[in-house]
PAPA-414145 format. One record per residue: residue in one letter; x, y, z of N, C-alpha, C, O, CB in turn. Coordinates in nm, 4 decimals. Glycine has a CB too. Example, Ala and Ser with C-alpha at 12.3 -4.5 7.8 and 13.67 -1.06 7.14 Angstrom:
% PAPA-414145
R  zado       n.x       n.y       n.z      ca.x      ca.y      ca.z       c.x       c.y       c.z       o.x       o.y       o.z      cb.x      cb.y      cb.z
R     A    1.3190   -0.5690    0.7800    1.2300   -0.4500    0.7800    1.3200   -0.3300    0.7800    1.4236   -0.3319    0.8465    1.1308   -0.4473    0.9046
R     S    1.2850   -0.2250    0.7080    1.3670   -0.1060    0.7140    1.2900    0.0030    0.7870    1.3409    0.1138    0.8039    1.4084   -0.0598    0.5725
//
This chain:
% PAPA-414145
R  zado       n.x       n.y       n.z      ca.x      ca.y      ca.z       c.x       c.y       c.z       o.x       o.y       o.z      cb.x      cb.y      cb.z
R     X   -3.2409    0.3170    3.0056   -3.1669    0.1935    3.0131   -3.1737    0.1180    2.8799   -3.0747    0.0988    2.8093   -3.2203    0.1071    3.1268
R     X   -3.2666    0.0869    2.8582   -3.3109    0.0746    2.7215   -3.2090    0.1011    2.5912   -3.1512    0.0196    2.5193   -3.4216    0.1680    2.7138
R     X   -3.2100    0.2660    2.5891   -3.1365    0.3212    2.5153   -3.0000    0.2958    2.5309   -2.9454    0.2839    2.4212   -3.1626    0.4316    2.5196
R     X   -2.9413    0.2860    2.6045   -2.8009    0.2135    2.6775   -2.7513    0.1305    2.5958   -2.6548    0.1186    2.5203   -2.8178    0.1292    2.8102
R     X   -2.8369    0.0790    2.6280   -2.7930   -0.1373    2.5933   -2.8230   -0.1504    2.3834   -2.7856   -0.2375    2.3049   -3.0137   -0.3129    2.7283
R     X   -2.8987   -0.0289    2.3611   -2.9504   -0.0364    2.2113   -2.8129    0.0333    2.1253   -2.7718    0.0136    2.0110   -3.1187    0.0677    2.1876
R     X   -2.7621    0.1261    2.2403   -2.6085    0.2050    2.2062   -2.5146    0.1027    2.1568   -2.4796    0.0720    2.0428   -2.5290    0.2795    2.3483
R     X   -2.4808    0.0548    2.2828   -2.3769   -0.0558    2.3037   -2.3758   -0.1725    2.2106   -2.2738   -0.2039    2.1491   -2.3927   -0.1121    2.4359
R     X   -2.4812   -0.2325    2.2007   -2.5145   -0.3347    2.1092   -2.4773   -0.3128    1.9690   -2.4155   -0.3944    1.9006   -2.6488   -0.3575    2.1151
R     X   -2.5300   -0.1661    1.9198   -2.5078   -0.0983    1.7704   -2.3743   -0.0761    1.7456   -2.3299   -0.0959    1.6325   -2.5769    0.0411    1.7488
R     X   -2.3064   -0.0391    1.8325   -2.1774   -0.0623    1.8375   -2.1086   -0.1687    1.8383   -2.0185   -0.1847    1.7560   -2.1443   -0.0193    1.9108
R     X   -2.1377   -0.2582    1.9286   -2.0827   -0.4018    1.8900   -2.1063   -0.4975    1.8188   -2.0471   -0.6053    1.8125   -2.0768   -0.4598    1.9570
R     X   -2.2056   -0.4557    1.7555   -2.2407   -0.5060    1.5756   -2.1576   -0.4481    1.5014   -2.1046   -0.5393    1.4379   -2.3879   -0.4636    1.5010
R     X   -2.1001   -0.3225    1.4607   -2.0576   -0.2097    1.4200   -1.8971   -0.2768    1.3868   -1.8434   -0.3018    1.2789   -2.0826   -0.0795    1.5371
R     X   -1.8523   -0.2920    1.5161   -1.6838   -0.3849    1.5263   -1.7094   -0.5014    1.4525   -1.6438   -0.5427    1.3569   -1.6210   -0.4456    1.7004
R     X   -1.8322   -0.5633    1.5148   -1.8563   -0.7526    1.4789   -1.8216   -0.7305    1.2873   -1.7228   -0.7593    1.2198   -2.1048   -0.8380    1.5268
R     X   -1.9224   -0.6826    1.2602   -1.9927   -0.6497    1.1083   -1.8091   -0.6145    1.0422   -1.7344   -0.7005    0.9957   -2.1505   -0.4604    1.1074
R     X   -1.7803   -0.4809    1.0569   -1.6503   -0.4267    0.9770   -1.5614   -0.5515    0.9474   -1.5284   -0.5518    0.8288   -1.5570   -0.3095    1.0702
R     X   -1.5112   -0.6598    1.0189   -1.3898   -0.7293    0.8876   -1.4950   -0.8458    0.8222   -1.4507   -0.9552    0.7871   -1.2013   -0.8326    0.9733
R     X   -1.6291   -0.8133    0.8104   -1.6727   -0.8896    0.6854   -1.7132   -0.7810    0.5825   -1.8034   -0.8002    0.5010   -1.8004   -0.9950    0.7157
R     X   -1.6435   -0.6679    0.5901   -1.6624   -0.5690    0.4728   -1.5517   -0.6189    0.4155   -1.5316   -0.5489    0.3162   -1.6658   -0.4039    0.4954
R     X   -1.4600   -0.7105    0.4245   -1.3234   -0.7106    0.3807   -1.3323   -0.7566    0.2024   -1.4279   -0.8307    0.1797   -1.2293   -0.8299    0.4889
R     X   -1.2647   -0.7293    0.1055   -1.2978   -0.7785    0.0216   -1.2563   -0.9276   -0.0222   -1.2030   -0.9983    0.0632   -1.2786   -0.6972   -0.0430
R     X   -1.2774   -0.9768   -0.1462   -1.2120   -1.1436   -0.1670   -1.0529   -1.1512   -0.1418   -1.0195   -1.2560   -0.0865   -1.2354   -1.2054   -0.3441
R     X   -0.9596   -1.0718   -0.1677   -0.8394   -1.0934   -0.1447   -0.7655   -0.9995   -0.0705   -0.6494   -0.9661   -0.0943   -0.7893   -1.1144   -0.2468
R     X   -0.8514   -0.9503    0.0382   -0.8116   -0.8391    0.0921   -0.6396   -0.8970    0.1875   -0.5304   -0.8440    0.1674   -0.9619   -0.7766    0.1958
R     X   -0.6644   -1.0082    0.2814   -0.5270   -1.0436    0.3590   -0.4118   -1.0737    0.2506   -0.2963   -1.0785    0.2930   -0.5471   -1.1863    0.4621
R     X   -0.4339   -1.0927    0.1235   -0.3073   -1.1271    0.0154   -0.2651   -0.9903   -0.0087   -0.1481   -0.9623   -0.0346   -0.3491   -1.2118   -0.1422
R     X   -0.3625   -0.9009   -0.0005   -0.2901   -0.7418   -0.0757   -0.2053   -0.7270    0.0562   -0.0859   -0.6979    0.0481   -0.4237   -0.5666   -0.1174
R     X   -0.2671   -0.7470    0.1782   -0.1877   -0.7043    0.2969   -0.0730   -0.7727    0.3037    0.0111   -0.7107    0.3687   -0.2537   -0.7192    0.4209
R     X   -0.0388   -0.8671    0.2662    0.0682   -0.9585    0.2501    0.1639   -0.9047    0.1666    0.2790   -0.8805    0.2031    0.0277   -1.0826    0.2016
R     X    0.1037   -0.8774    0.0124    0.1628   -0.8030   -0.0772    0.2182   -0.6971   -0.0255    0.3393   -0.6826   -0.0423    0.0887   -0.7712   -0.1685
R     X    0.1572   -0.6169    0.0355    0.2525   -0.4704    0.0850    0.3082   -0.4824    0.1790    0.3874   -0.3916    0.2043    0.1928   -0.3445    0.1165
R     X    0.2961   -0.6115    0.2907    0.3885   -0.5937    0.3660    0.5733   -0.6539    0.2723    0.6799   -0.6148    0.3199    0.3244   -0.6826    0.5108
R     X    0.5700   -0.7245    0.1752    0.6739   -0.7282    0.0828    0.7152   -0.6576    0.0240    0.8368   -0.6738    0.0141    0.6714   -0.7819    0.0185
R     X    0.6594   -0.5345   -0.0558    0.7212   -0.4143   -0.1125    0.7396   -0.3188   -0.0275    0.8170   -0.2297   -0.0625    0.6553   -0.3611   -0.2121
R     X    0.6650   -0.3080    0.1278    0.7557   -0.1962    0.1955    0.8697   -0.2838    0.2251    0.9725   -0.2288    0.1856    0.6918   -0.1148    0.3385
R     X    0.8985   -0.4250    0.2915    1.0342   -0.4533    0.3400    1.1321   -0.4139    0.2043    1.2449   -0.3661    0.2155    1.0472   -0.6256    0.3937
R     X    1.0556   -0.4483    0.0570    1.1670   -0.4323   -0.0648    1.2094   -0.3085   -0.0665    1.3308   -0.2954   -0.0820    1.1195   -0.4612   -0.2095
R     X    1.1101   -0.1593   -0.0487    1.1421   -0.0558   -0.0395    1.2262    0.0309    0.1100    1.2679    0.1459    0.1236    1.0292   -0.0206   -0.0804
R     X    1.2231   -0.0979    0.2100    1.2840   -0.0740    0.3143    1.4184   -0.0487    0.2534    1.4701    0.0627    0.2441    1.2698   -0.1774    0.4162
R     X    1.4741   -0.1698    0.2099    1.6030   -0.2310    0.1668    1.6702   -0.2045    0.0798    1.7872   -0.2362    0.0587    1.6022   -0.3286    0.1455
R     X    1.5720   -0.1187   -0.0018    1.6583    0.0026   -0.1566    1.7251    0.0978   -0.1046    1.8457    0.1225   -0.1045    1.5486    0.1065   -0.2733
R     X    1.5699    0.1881   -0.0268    1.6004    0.2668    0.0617    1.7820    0.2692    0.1116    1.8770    0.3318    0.0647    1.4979    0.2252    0.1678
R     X    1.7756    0.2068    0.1840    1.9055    0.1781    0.2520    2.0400    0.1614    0.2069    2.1400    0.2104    0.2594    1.8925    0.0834    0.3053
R     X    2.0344    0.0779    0.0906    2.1478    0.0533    0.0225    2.1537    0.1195   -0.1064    2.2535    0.1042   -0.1769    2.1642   -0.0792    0.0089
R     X    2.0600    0.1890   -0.1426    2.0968    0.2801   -0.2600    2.1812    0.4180   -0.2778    2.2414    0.4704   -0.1841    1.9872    0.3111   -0.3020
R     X    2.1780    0.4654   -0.3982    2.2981    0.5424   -0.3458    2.2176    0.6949   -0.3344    2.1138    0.7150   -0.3973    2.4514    0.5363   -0.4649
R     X    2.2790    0.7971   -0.2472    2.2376    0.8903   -0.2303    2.2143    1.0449   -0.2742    2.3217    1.0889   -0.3152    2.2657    0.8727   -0.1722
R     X    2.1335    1.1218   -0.2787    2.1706    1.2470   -0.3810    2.1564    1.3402   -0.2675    2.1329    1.3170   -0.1489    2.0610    1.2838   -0.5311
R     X    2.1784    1.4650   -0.3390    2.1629    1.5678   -0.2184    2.0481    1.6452   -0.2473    1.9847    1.6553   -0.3524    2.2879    1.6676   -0.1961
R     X    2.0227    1.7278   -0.0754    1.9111    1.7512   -0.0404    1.8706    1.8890   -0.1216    1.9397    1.9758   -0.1748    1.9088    1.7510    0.1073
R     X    1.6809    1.8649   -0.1031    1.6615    1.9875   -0.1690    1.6680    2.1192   -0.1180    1.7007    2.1465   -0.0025    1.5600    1.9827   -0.2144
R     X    1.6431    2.1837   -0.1874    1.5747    2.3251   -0.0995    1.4766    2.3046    0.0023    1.4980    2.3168    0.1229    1.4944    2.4262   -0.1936
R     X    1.3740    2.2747   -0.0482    1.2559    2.2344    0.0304    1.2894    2.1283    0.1316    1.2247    2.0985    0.2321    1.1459    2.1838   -0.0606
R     X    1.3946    2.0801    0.0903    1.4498    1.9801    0.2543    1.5074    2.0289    0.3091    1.4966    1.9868    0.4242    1.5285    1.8594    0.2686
R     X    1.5940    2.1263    0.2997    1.6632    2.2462    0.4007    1.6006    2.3216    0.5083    1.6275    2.3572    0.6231    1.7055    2.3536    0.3257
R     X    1.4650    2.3354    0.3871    1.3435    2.4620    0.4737    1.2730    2.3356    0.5895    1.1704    2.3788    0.6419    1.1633    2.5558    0.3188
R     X    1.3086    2.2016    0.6323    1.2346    2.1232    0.7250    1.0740    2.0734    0.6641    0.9854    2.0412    0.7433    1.2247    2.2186    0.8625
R     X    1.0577    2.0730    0.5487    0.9302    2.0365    0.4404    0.9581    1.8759    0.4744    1.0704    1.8275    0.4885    0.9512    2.0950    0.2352
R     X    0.8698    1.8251    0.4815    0.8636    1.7041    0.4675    0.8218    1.6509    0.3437    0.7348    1.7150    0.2847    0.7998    1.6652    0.5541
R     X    0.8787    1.5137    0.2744    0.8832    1.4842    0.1761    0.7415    1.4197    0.0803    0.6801    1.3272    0.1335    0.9829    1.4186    0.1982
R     X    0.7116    1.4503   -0.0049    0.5650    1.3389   -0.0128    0.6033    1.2040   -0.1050    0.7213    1.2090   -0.1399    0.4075    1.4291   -0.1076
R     X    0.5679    1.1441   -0.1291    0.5349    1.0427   -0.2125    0.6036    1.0321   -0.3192    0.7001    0.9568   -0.3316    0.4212    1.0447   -0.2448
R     X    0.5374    1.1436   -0.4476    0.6034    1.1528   -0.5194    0.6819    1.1836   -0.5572    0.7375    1.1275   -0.6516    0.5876    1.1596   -0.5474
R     X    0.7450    1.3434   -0.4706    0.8766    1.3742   -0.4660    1.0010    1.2795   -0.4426    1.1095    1.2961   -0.4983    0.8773    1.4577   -0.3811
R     X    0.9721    1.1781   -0.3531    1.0834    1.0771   -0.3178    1.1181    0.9398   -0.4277    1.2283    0.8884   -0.4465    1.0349    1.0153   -0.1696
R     X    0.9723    0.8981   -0.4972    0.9826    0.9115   -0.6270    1.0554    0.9692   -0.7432    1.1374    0.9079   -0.8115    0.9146    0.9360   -0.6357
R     X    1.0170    1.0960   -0.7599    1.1154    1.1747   -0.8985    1.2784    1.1760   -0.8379    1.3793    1.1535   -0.9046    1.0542    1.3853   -0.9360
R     X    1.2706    1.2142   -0.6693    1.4606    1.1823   -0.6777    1.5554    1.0386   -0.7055    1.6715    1.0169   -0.7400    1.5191    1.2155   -0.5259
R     X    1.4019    0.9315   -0.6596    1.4664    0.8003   -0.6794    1.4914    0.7459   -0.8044    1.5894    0.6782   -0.8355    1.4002    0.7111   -0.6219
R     X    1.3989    0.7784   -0.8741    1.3787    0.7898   -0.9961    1.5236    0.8573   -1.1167    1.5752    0.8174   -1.2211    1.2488    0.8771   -0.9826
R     X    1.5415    0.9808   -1.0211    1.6954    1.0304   -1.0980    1.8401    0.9438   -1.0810    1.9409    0.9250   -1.1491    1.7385    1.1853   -1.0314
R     X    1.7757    0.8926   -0.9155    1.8939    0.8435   -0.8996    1.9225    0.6936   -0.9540    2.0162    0.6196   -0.9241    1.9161    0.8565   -0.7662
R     X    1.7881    0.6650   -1.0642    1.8127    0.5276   -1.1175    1.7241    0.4256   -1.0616    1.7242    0.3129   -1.1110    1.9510    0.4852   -1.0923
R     X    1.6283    0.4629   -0.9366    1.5943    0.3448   -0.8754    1.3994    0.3321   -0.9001    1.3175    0.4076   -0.9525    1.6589    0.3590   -0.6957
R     X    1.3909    0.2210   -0.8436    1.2499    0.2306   -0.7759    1.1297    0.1723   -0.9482    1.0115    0.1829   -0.9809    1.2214    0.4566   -0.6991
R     X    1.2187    0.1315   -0.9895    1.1594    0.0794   -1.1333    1.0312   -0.0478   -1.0788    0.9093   -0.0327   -1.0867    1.3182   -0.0075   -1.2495
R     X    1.0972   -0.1572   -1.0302    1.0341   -0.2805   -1.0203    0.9216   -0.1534   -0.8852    0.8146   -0.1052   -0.9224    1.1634   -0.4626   -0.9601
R     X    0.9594   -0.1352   -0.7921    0.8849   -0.1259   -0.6776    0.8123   -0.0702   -0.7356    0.6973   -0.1094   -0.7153    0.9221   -0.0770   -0.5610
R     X    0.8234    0.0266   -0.8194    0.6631    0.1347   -0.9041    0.6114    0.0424   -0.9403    0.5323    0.0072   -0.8528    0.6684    0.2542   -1.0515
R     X    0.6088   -0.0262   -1.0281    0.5129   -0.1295   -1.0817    0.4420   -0.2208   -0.9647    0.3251   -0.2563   -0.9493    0.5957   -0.2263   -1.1838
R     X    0.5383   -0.2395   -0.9035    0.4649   -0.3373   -0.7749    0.4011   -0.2143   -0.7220    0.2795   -0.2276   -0.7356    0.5800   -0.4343   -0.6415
R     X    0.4212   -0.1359   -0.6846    0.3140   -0.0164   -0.5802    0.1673   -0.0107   -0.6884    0.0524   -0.0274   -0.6473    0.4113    0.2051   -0.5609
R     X    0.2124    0.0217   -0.8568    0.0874    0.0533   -0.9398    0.0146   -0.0514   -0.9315   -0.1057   -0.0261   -0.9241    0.1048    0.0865   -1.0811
R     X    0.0478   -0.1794   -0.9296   -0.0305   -0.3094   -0.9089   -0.1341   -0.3509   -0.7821   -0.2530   -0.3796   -0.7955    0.0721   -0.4060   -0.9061
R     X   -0.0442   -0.3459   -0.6324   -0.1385   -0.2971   -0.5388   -0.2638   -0.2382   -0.5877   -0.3769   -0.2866   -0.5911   -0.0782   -0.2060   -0.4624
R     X   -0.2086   -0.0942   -0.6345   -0.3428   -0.0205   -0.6787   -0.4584   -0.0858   -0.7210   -0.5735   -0.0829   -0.6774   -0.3216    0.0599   -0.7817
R     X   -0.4109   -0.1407   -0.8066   -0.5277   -0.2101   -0.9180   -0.6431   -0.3039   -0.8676   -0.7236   -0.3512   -0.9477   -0.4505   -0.3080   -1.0257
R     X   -0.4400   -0.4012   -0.7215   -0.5289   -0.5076   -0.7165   -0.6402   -0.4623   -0.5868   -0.7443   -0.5267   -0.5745   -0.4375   -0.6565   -0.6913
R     X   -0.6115   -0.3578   -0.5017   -0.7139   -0.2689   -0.4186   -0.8361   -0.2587   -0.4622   -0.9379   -0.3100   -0.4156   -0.6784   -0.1387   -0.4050
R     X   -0.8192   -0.1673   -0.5846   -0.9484   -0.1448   -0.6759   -1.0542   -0.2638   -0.7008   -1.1715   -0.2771   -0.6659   -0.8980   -0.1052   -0.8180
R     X   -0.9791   -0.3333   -0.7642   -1.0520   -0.5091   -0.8180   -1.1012   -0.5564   -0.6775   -1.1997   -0.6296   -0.6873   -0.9081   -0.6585   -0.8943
R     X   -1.0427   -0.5256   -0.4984   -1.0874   -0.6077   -0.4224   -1.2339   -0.5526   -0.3767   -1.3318   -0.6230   -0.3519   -0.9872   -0.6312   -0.3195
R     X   -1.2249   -0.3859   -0.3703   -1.3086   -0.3150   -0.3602   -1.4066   -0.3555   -0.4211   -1.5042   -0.3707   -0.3475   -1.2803   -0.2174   -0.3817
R     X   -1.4306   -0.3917   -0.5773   -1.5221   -0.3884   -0.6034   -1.5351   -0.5916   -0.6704   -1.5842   -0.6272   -0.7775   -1.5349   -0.2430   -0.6907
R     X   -1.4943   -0.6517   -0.5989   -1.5387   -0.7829   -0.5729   -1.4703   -0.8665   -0.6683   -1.4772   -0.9890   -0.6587   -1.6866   -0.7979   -0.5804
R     X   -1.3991   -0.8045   -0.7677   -1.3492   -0.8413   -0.8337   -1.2283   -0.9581   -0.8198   -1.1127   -0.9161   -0.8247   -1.3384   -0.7484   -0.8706
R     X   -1.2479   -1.0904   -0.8040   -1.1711   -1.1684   -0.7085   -1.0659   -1.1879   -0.8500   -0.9484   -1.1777   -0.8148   -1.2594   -1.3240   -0.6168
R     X   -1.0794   -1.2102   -0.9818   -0.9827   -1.2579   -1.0963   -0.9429   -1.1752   -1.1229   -0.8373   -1.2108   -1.1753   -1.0118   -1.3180   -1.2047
R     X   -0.9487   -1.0604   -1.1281   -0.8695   -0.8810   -1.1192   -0.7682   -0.8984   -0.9927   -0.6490   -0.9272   -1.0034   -1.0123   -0.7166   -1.0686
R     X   -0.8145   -0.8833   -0.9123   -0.7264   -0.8902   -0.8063   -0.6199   -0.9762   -0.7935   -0.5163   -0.9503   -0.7322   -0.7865   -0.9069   -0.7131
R     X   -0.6453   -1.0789   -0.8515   -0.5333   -1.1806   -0.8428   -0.4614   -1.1671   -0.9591   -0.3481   -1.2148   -0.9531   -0.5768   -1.3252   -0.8264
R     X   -0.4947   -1.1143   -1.0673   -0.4207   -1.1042   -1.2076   -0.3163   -1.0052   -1.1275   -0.2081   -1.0564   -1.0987   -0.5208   -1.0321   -1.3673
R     X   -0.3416   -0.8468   -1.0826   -0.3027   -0.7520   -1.0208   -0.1571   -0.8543   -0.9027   -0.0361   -0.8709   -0.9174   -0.4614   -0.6687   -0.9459
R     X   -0.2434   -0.8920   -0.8107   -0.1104   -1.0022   -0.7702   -0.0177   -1.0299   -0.7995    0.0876   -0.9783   -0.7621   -0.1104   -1.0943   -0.7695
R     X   -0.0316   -1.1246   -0.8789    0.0707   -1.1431   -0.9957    0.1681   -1.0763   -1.0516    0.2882   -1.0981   -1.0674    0.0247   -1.1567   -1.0822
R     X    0.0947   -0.9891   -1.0798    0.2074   -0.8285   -1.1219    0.2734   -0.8133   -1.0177    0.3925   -0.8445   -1.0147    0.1346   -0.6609   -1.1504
R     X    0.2191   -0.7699   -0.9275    0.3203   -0.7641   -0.7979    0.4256   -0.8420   -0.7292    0.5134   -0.8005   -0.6535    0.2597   -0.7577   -0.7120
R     X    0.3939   -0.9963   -0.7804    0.4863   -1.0814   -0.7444    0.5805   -1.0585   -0.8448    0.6896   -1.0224   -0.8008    0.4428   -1.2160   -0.7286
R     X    0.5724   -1.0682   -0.9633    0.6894   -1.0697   -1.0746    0.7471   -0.9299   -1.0834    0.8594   -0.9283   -1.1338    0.6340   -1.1148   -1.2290
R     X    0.6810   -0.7694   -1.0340    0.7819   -0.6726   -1.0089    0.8828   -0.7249   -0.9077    1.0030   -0.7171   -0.9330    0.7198   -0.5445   -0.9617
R     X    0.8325   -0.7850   -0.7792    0.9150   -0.8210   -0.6819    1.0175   -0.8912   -0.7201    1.1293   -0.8412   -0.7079    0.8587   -0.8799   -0.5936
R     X    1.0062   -0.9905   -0.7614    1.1187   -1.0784   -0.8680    1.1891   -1.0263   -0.9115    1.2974   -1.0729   -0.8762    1.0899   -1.1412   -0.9753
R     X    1.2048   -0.9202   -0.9973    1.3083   -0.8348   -1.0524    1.4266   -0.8005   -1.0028    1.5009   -0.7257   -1.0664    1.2675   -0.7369   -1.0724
//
């Protein structure tokens, strides 16, 4: 019984404890990306289209960067790269506590968005 209640407890420290691992600007990055996926929603959509690859014929699903290098041909995705590389940074900087990194990183991300 003992052991039970020592389970349960470790566990519900476990939940309690995890969102104070969060870093200094962790809800702004989340904020931040929820703005460059709606921006990348909205390129997505209205940009113009190329045709498919081989590897999209064969039912391959696309990765990352591949959708990248075609957007990329087709002219697009300039500002959103920079805003996606910025995230990065400002991730990195939150990770490691870095609260004036992170927000410099921000920044970047707001003024790719601007574009």
């Amino acid at each position: 019984m003992a052991r039970q209640t020592i389970l349960f407890g470790s566990a519900f420290l476990c939940l309690v404890v995890h969102p104070a691992l969060a870093g200094p600007c962790t809800p702004e990055i989340d904020r931040a990306q929820a703005q460059v996926d709606t921006r990348l929603d909205a390129m997505a959509g209205a940009g113009p289209t190329g045709t498919e690859s081989k590897a999209a014929l064969l039912r391959r699903q696309p990765t990352p960067a591949s959708i990248a290098a075609a957007e990329q041909k087709l002219g697009e995705g300039k500002p959103e790269e920079a805003a996606l590389a910025a995230l990065a940074r400002a991730r990195a900087a939150d990770a490691s506590g870095d609260k004036g990194g992170c927000d410099e990183a921000l920044t970047l991300v707001r003024k790719a968005l601007a574009q």
